[in-house]
Every structure is written in structure tokens, then in C-alpha cells.
C-alpha positions in Angstrom: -27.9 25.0 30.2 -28.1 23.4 26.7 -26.0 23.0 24.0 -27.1 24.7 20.8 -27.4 21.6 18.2 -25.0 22.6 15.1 -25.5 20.8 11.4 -22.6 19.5 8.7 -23.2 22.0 6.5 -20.5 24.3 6.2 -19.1 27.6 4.0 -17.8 25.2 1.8 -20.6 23.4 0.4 -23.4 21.0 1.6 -23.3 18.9 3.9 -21.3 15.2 4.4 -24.3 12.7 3.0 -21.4 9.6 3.6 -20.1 7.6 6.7 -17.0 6.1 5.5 -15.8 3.1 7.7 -12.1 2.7 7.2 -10.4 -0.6 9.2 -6.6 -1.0 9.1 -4.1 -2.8 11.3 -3.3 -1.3 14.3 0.3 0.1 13.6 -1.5 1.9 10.7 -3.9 4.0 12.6 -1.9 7.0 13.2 -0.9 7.4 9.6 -4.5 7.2 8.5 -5.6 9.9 10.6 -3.1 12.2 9.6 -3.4 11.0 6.0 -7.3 11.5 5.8 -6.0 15.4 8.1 -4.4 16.5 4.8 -6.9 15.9 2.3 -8.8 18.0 5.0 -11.3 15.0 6.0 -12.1 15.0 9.8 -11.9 11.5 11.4 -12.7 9.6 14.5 -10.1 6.4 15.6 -11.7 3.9 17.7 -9.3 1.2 18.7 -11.1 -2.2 17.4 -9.8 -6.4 17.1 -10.9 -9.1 15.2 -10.7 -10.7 11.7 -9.6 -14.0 10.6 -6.1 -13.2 12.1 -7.2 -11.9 15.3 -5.1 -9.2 15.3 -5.6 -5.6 16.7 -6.9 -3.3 14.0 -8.2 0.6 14.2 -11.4 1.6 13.2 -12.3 5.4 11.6 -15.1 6.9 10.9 -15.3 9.6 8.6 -18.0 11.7 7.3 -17.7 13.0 3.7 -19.9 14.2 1.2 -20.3 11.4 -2.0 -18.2 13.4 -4.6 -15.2 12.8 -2.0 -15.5 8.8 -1.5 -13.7 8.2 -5.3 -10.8 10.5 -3.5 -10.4 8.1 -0.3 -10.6 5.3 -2.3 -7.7 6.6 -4.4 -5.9 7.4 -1.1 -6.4 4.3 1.1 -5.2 1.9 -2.2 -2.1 3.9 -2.5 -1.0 4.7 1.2 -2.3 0.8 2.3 -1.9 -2.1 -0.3 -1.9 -5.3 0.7 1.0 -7.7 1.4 1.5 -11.3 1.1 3.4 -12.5 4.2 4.2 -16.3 4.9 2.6 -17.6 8.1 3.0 -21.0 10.2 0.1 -22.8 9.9 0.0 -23.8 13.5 -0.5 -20.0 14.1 -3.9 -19.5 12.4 -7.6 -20.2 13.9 -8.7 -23.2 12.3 -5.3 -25.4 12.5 -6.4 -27.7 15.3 -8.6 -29.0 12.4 -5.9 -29.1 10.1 -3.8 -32.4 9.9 -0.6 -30.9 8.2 3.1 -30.9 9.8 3.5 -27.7 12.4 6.3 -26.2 10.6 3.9 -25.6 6.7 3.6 -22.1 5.9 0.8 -20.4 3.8 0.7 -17.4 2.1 -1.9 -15.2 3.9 -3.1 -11.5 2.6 -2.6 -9.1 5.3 -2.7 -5.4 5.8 -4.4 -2.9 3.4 -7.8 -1.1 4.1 -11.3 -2.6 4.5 -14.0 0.3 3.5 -17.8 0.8 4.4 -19.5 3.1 2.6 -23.3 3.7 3.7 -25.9 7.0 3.5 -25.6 8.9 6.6 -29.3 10.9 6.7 -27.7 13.5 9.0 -25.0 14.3 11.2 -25.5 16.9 13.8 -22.5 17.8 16.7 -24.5 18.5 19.9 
């Protein structure tokens, strides 16, 4: 027995022409799936790691449709703005290159959102 293929489209308009690709640190996951849940955009966390700080992150993958992507941009730079945070030196990748004393610090960006935006041609839910 099959299973009936079913498209995006939906009562309440055409449908989702966007995959948004949200990454945020790992502790923010959770909040981003509920915050994307109450704009009523349907998301998919996949646990992910990397970056220049090697830390864990979370990836979600959204569908929307184009007039919506202004409205997550709005959302992810209010609900995840980057922070400054001082961080030992010794601690980052390339520091075995580096010929400074272990106990420097450097300001280094950290959380906030990284998003993708890219044409989805369809989306289909078999």
C-alpha cells in the first residue's frame, strides 16, 4: 500500500516557494521552534556542530512562502541578537599559531541567528 503524495498548498493561500535555513547555538533551539510555532510557521530541528567556535548549534528548516521571510527576519533579529563575550585566546582554533601570553582575551561575536534563504521548487509530504 501507497501513500497518497499531498502538496503545500493549503486553504490559506499558495504554497511555501521558500526554504528558510535558520542556525543558532544549541541552547537556543527549543525557543526557536516554539518561536517560529506562534507565528504559525512549521519547522524541522536537526541537531548540527561547527563554526569557527566549534560549538554545538541547531539547524531548522522552515518552509514559507516569500511575503513571510521579511517577518522571520524581524523575528530571529529581535528574539537572537548577538553578544560580545570575552574569550581566552588559548581556547580558540587557530592559537597554536598565535604567539601571544595564554591568559589574552579577545572579544569574539557569538550567538544570534545565521539565515539561508533559497527557492524551494516544490515541497510535497509523502
Amino acid at each position: 500500500m501507497t501513500t497518497p503524495e499531498r502538496d503545500d498548498s493549503g486553504p490559506d493561500g499558495p504554497a511555501a516557494n521558500k526554504l528558510c535555513i535558520v542556525i543558532v547555538p544549541d541552547g537556543d533551539g527549543d525557543r526557536l521552534v516554539t518561536a517560529l510555532s506562534k507565528i504559525s510557521v512549521g519547522a524541522t530541528r536537526v541537531g548540527s556542530s561547527g563554526g569557527f567556535l566549534r560549538r554545538g548549534s541547531v539547524t531548522v528548516f522552515s518552509a514559507v512562502q516569500a511575503e513571510r521571510v521579511p517577518e522571520l527576519v524581524a523575528l530571529l533579529q529581535r528574539e537572537f541578537p548577538e553578544v560580545v563575550e570575552p574569550m581566552a585566546l588559548a581556547s580558540l582554533p587557530f592559537a597554536d599559531e598565535l604567539e601571544v601570553p595564554s591568559a589574552a582575551t579577545v572579544d569574539v561575536r557569538v550567538g544570534g541567528a545565521v539565515l539561508f534563504v533559497v527557492p524551494m521548487e516544490q515541497m510535497k509530504r509523502v
